[in-house]
Backbone of each chain as nested JSON, in Angstrom:
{
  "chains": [
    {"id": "A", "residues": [
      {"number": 1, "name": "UNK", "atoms": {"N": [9.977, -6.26, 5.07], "CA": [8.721, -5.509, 5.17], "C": [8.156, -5.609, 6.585]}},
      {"number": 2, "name": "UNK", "atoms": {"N": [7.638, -4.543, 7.44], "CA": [7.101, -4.309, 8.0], "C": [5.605, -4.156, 8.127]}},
      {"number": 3, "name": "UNK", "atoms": {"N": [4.787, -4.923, 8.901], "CA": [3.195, -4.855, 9.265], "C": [2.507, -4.642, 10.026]}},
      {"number": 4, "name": "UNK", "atoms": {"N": [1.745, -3.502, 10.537], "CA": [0.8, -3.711, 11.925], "C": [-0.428, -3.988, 11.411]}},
      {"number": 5, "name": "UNK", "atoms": {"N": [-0.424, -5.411, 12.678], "CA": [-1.707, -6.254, 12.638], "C": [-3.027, -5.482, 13.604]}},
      {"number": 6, "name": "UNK", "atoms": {"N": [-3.527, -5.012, 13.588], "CA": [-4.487, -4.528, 14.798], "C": [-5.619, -5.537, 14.504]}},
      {"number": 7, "name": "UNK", "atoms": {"N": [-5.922, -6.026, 16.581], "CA": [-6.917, -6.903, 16.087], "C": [-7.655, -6.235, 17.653]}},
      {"number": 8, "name": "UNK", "atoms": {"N": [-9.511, -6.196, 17.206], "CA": [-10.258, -5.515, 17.572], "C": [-11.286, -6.232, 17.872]}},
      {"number": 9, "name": "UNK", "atoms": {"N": [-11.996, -6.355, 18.839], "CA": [-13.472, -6.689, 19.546], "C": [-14.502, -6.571, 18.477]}},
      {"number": 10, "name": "UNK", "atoms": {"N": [-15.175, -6.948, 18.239], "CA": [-16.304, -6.789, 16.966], "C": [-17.336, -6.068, 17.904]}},
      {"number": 11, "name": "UNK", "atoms": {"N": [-18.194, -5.163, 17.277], "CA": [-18.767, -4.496, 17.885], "C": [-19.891, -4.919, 18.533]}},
      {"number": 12, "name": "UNK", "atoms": {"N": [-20.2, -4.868, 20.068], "CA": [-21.406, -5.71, 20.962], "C": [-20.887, -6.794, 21.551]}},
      {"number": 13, "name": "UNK", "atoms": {"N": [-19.364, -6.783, 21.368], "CA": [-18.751, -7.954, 22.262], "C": [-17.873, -7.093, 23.281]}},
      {"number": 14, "name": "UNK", "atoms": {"N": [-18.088, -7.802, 24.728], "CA": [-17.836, -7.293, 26.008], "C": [-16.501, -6.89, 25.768]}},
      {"number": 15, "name": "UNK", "atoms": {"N": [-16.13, -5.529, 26.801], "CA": [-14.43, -5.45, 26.758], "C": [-14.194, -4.975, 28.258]}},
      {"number": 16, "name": "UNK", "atoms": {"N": [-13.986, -6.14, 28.88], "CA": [-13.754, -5.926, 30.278], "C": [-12.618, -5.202, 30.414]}},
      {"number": 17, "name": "UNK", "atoms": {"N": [-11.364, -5.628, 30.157], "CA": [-10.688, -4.635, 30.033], "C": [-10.26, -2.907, 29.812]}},
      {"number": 18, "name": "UNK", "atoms": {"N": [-11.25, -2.914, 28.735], "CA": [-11.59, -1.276, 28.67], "C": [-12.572, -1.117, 29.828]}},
      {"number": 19, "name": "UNK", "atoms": {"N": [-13.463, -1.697, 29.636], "CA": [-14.456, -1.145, 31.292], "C": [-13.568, -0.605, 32.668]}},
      {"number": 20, "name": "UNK", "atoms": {"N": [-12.712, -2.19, 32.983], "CA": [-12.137, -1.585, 33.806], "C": [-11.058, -0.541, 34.092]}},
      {"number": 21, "name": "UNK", "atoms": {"N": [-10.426, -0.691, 32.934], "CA": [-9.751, 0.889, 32.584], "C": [-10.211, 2.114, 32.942]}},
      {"number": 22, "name": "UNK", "atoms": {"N": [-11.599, 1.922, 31.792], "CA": [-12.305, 3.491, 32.629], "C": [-12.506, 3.539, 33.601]}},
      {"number": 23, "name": "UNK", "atoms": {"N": [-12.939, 2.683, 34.612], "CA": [-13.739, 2.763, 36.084], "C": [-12.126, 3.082, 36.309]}},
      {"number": 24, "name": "UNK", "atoms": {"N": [-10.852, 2.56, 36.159], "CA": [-9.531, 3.192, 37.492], "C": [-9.46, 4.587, 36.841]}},
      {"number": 25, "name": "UNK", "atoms": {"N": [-9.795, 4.662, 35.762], "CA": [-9.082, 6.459, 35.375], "C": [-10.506, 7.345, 35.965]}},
      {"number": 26, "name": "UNK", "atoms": {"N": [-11.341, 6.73, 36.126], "CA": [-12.624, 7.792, 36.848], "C": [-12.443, 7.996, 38.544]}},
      {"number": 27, "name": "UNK", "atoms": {"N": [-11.872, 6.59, 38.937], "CA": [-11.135, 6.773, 40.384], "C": [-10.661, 7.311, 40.375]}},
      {"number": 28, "name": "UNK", "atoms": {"N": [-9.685, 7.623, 39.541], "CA": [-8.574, 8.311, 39.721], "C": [-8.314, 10.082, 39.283]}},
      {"number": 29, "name": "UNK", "atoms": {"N": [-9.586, 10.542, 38.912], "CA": [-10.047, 11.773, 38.742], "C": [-10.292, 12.251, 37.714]}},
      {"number": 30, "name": "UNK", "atoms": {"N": [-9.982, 11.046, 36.433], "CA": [-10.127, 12.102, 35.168], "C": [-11.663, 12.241, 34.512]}},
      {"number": 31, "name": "UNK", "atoms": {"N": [-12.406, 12.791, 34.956], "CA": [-13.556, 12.894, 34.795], "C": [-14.132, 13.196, 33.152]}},
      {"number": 32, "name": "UNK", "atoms": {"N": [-13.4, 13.19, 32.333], "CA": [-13.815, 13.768, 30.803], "C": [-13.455, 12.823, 30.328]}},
      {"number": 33, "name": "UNK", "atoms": {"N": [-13.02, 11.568, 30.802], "CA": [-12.956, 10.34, 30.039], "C": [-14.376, 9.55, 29.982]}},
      {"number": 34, "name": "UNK", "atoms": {"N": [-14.482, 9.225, 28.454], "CA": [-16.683, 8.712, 28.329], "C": [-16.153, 7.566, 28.082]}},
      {"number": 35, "name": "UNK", "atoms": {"N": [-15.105, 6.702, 27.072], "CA": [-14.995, 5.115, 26.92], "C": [-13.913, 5.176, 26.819]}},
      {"number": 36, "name": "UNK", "atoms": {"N": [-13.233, 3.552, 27.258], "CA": [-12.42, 3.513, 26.809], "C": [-11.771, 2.0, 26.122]}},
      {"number": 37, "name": "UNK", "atoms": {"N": [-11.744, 1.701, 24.677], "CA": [-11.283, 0.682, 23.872], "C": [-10.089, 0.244, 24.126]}},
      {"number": 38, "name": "UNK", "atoms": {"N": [-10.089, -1.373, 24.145], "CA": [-8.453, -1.847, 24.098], "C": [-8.608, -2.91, 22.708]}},
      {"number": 39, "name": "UNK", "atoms": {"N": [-7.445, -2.983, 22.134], "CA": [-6.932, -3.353, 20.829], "C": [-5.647, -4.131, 20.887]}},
      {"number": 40, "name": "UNK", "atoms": {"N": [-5.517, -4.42, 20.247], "CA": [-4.166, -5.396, 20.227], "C": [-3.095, -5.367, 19.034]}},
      {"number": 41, "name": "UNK", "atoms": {"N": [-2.058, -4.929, 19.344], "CA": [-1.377, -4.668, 17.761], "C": [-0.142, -5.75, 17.653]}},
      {"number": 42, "name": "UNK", "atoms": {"N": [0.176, -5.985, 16.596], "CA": [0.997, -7.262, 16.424], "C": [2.179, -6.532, 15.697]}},
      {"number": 43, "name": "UNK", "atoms": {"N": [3.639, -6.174, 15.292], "CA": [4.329, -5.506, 14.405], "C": [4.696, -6.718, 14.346]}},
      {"number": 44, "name": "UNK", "atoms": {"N": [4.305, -6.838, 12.792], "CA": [5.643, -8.191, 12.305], "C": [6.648, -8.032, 10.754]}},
      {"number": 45, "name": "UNK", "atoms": {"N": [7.274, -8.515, 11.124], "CA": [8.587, -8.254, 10.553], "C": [8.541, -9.629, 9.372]}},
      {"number": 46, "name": "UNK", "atoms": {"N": [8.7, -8.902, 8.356], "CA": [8.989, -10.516, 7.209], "C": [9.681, -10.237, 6.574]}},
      {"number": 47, "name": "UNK", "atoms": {"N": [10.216, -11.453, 5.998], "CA": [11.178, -11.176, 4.667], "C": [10.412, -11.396, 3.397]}},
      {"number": 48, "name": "UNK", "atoms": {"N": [9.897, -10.654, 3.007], "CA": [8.649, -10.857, 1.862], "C": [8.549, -9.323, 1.452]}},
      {"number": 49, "name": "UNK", "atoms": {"N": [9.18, -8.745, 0.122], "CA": [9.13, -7.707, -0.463], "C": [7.643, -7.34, -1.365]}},
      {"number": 50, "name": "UNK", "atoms": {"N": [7.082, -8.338, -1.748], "CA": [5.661, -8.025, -2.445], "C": [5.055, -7.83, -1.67]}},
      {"number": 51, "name": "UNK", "atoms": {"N": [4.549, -6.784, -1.505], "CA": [3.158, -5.811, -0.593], "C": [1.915, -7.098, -0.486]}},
      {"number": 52, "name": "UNK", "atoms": {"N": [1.226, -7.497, -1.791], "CA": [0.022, -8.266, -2.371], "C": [0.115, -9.424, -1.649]}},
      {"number": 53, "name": "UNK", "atoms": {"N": [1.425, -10.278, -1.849], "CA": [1.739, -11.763, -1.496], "C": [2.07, -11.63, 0.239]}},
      {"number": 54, "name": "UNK", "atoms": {"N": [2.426, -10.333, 0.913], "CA": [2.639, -10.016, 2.188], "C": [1.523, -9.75, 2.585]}},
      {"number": 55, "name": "UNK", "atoms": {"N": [0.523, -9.392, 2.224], "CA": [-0.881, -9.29, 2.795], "C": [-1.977, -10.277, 3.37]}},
      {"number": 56, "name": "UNK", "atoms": {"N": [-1.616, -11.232, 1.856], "CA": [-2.178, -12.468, 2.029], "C": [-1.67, -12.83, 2.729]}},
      {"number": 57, "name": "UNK", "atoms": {"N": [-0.413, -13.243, 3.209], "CA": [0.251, -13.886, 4.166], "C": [-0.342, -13.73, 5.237]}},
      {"number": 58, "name": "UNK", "atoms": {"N": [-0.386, -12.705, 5.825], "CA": [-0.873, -11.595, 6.747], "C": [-2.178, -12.016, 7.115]}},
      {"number": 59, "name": "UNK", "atoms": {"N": [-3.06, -11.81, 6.159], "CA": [-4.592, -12.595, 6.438], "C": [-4.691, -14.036, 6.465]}},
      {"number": 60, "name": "UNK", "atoms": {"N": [-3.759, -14.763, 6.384], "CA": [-3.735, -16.285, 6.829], "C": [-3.184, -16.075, 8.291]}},
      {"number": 61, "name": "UNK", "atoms": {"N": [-2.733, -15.438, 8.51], "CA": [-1.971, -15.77, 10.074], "C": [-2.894, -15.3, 10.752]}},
      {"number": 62, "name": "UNK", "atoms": {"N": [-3.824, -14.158, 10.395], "CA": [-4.511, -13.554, 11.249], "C": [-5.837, -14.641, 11.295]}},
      {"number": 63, "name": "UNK", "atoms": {"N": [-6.246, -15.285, 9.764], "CA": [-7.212, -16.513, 10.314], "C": [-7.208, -17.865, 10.575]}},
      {"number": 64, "name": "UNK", "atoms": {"N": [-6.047, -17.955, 11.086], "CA": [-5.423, -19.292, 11.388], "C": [-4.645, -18.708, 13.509]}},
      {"number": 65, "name": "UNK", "atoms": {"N": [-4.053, -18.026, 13.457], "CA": [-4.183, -17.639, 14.76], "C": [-3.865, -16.367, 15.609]}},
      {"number": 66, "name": "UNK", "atoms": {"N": [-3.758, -15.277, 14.942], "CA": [-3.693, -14.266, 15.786], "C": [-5.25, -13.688, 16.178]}},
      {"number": 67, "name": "UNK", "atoms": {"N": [-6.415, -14.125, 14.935], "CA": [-7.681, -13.181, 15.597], "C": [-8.481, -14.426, 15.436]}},
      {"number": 68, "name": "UNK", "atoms": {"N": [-9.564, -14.202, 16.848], "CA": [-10.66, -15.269, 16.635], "C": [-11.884, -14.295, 16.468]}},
      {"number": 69, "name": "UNK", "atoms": {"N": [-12.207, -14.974, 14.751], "CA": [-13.421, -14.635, 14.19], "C": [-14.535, -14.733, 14.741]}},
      {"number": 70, "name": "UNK", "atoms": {"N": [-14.5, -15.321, 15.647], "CA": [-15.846, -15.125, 16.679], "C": [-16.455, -13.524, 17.191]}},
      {"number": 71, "name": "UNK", "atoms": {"N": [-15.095, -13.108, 17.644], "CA": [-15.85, -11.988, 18.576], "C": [-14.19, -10.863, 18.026]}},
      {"number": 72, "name": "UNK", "atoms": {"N": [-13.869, -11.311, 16.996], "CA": [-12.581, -10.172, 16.842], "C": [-12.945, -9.953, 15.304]}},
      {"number": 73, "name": "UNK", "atoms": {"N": [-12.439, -8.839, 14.803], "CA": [-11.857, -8.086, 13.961], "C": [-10.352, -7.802, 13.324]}},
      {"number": 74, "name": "UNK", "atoms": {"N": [-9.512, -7.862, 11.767], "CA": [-8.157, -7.642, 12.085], "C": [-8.235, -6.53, 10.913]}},
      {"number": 75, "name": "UNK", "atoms": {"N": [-7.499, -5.58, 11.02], "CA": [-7.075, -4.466, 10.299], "C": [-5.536, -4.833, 9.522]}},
      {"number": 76, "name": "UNK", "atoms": {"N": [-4.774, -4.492, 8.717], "CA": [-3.436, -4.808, 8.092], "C": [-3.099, -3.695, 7.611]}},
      {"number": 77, "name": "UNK", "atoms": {"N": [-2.264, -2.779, 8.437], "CA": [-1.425, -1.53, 7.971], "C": [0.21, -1.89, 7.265]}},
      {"number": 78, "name": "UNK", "atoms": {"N": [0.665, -1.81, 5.895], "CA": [1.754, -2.314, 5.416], "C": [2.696, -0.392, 6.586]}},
      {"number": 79, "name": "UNK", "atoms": {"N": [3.483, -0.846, 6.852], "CA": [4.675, 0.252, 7.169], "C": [6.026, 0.693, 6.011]}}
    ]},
    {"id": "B", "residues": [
      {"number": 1, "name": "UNK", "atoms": {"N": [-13.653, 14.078, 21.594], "CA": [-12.585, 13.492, 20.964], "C": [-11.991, 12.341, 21.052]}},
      {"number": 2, "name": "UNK", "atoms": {"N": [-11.311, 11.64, 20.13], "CA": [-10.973, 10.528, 20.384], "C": [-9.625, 10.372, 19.889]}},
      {"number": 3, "name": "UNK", "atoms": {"N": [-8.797, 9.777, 21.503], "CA": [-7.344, 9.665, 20.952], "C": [-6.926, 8.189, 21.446]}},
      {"number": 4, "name": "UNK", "atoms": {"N": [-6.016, 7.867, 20.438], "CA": [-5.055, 6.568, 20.443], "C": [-3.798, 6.966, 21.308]}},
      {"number": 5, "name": "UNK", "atoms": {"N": [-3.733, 5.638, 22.669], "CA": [-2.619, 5.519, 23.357], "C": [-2.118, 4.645, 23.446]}},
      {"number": 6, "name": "UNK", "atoms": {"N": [-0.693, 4.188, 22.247], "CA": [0.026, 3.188, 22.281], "C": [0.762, 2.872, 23.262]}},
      {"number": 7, "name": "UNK", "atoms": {"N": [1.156, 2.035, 24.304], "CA": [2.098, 1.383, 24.961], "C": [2.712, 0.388, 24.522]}},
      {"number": 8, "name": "UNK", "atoms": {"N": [4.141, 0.528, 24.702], "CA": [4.81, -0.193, 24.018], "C": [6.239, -0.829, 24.42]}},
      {"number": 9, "name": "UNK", "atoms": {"N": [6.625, -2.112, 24.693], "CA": [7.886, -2.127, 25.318], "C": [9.173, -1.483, 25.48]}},
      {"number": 10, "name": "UNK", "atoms": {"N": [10.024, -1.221, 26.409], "CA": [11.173, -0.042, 25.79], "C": [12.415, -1.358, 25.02]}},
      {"number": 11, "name": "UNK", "atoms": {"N": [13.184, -0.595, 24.33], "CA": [13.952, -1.704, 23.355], "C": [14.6, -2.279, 24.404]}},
      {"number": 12, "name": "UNK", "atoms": {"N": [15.167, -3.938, 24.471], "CA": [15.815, -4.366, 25.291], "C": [14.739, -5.337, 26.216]}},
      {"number": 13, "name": "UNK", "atoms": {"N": [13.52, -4.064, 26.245], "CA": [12.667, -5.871, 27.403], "C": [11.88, -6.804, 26.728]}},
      {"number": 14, "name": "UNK", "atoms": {"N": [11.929, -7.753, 27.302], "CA": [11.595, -9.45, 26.904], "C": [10.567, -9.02, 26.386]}},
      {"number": 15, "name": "UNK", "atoms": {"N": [9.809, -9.654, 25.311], "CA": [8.402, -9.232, 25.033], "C": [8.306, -10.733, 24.452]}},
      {"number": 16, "name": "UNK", "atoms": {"N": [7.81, -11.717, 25.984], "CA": [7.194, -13.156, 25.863], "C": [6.177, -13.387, 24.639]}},
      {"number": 17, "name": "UNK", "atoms": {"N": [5.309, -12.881, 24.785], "CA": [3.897, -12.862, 23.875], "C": [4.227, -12.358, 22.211]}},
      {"number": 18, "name": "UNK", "atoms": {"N": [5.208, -11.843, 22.151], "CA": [5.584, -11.63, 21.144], "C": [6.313, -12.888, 20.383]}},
      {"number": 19, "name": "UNK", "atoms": {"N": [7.476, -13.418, 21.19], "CA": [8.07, -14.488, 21.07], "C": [7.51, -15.768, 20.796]}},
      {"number": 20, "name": "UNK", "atoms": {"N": [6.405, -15.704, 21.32], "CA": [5.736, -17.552, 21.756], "C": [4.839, -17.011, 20.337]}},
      {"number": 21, "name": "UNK", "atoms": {"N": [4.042, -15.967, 20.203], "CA": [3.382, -15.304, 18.788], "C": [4.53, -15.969, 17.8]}},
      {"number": 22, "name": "UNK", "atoms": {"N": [5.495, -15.54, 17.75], "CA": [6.564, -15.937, 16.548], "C": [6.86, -17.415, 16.45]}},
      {"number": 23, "name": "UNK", "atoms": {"N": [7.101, -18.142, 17.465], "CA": [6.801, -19.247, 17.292], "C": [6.047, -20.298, 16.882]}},
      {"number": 24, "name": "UNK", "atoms": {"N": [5.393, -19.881, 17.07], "CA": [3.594, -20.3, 17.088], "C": [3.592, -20.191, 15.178]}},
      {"number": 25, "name": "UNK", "atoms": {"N": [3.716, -19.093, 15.034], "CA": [3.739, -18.822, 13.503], "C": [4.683, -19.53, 12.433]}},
      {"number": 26, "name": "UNK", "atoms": {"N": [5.794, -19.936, 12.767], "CA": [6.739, -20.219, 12.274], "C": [6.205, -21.875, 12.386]}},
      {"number": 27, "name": "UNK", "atoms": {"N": [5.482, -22.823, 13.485], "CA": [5.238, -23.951, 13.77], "C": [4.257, -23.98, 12.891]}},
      {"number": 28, "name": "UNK", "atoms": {"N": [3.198, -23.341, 12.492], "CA": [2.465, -23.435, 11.723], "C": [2.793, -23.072, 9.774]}},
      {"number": 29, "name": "UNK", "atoms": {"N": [3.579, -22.631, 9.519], "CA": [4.606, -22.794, 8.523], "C": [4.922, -21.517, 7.809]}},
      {"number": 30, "name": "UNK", "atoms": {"N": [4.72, -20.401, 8.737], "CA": [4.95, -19.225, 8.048], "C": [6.389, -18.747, 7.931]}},
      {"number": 31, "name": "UNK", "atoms": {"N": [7.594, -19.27, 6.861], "CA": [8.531, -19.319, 6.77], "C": [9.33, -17.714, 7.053]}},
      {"number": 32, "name": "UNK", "atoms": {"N": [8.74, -16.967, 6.44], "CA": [9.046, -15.81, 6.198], "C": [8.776, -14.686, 7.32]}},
      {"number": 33, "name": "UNK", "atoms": {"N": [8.559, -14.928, 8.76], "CA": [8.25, -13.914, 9.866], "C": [9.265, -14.158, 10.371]}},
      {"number": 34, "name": "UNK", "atoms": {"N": [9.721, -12.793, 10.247], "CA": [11.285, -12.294, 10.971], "C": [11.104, -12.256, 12.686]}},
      {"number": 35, "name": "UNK", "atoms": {"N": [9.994, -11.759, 12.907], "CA": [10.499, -11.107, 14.373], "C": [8.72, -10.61, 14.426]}},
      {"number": 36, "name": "UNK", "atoms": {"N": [8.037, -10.797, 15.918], "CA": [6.799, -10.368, 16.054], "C": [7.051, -9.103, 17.703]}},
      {"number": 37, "name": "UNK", "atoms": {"N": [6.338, -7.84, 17.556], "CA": [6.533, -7.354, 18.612], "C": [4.913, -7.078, 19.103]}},
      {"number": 38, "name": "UNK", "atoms": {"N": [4.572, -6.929, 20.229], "CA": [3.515, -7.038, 20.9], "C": [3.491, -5.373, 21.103]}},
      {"number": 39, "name": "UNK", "atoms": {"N": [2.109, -4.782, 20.995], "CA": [1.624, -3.554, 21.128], "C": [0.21, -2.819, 21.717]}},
      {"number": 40, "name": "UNK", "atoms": {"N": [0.031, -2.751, 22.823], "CA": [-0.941, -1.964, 23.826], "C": [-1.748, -1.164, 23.293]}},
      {"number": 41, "name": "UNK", "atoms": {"N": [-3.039, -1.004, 22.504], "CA": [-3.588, 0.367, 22.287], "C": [-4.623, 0.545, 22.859]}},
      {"number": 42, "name": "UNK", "atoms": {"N": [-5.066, 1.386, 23.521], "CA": [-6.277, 2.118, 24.431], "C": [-6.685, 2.591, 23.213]}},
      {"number": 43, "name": "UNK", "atoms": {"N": [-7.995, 2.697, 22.596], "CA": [-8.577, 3.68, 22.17], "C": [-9.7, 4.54, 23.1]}},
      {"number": 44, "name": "UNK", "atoms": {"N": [-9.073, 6.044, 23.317], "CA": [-10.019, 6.514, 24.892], "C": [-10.716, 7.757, 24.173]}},
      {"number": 45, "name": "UNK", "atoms": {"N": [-12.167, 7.868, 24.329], "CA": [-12.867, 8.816, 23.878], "C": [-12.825, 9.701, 25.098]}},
      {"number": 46, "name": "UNK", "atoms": {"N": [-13.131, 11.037, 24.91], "CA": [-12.807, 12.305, 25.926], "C": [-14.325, 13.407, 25.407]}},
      {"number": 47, "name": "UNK", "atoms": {"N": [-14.645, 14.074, 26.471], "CA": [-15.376, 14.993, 26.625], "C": [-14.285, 16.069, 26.882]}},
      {"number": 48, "name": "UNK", "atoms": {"N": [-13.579, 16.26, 25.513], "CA": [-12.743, 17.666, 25.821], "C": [-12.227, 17.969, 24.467]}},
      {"number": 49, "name": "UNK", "atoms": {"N": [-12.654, 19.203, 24.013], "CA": [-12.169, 19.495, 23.009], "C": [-11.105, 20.043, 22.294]}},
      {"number": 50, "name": "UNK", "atoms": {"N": [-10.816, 20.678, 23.675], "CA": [-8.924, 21.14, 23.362], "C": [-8.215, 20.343, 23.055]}},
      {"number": 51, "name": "UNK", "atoms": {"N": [-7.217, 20.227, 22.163], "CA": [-6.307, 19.362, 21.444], "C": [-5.425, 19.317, 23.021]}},
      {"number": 52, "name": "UNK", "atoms": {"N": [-4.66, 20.659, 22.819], "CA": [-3.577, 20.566, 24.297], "C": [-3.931, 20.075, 25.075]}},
      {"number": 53, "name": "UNK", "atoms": {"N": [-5.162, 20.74, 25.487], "CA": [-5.35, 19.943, 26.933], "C": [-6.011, 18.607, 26.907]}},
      {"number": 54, "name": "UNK", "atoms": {"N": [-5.897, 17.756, 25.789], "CA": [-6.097, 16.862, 25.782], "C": [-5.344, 15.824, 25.996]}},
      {"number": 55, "name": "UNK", "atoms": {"N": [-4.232, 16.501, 25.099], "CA": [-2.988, 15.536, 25.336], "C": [-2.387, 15.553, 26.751]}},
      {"number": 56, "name": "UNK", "atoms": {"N": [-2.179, 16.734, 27.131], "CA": [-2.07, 16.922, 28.792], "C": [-2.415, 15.872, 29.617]}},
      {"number": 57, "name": "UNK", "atoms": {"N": [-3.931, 15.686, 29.529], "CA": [-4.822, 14.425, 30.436], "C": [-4.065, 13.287, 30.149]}},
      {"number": 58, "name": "UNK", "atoms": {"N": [-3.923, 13.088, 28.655], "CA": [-3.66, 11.792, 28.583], "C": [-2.663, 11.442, 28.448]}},
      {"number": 59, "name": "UNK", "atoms": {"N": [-1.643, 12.313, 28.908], "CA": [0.156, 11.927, 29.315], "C": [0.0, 11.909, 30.718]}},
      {"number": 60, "name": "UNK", "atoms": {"N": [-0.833, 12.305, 31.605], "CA": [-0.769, 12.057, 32.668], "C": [-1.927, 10.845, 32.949]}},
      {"number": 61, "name": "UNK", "atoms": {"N": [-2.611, 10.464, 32.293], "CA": [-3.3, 9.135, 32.125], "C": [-2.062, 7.915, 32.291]}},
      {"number": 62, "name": "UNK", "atoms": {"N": [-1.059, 7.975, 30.824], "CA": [-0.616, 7.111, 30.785], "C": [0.743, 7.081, 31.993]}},
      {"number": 63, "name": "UNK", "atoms": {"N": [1.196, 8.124, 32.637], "CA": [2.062, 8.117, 33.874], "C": [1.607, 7.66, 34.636]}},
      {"number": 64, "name": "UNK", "atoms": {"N": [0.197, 7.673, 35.249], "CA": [-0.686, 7.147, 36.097], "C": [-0.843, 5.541, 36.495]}},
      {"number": 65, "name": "UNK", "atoms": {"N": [-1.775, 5.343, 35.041], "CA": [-2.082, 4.24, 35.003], "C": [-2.062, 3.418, 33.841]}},
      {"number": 66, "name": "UNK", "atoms": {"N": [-1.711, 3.885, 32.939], "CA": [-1.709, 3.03, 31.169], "C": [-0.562, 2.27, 31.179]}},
      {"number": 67, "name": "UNK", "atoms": {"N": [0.475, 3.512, 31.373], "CA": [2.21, 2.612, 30.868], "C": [2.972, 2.244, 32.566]}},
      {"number": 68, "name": "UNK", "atoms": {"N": [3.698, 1.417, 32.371], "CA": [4.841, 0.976, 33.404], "C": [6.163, 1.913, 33.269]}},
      {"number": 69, "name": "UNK", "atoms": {"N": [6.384, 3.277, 33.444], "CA": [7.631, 3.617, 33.098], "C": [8.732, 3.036, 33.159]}},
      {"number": 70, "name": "UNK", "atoms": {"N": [8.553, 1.796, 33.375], "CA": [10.182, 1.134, 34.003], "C": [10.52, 0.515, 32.465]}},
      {"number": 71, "name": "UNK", "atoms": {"N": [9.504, -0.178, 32.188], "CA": [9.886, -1.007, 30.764], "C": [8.685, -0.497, 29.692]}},
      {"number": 72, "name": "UNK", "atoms": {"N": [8.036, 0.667, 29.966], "CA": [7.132, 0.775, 28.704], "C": [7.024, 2.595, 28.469]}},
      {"number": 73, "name": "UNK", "atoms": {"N": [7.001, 2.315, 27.229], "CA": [6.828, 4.027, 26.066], "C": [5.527, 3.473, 25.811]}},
      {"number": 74, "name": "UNK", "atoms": {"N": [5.015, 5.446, 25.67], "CA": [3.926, 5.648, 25.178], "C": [3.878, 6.657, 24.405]}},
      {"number": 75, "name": "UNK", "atoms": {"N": [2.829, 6.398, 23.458], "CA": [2.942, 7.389, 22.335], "C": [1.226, 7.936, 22.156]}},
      {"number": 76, "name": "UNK", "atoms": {"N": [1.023, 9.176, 21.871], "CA": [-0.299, 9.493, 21.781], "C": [-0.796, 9.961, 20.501]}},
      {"number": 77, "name": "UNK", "atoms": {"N": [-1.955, 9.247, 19.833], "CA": [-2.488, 10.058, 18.271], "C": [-3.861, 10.341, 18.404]}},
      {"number": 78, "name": "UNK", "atoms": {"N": [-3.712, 11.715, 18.098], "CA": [-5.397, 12.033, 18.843], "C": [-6.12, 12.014, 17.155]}},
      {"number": 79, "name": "UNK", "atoms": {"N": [-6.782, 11.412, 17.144], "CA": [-8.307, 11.253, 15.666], "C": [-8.948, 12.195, 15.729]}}
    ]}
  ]
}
């Protein structure tokens, strides 16, 4: 089974990264760009055929160490 | 409008963060993770409503400045 993890800035927490993104693509002329978000996606690969018991899995890894609940968010798309 | 721009390693290059991710997981006792791959997403809002010429901008966004053509694909999903 296949999973994308997307893990996301909680909303009102800084994203320097996207900031500075936009500021080089406004240097750089594209003027119709208004924000721009960065995200983080994880594809992971398991050997675990139950969708339910792969999820959970999924939300332990994500709160144990792929997302910090502080200032992140995680989404779980099964593929 | 708002479109999603994945970057993503091309098959074949090292993807560290992915690796030391899999490790990391497996040390902590997640028996069952095959393989972790690491994934780039911009989410970029636009003042443009043309679909085409949206995507336009933002294939030449990511030639620019998003992706590394040497070792990275990009893929675009406009919301």
């Amino acid at each position: 089974m296949i999973a994308e993890v997307y893990i996301e800035l909680k909303k009102g927490v800084a994203d320097p990264e996207g900031e500075n993104t936009l500021k080089a693509l406004k240097l750089l002329g594209f003027s119709t760009v208004r924000n721009v978000e960065t995200v983080k996606m994880f594809r992971i690969h398991m050997d675990e055929e139950d969708e339910e018991r792969a999820r959970n899995i999924l939300e332990d890894m994500c709160e144990r160490l792929l997302a910090n609940p502080v200032i992140q968010s995680y989404r779980i798309v099964m593929k």
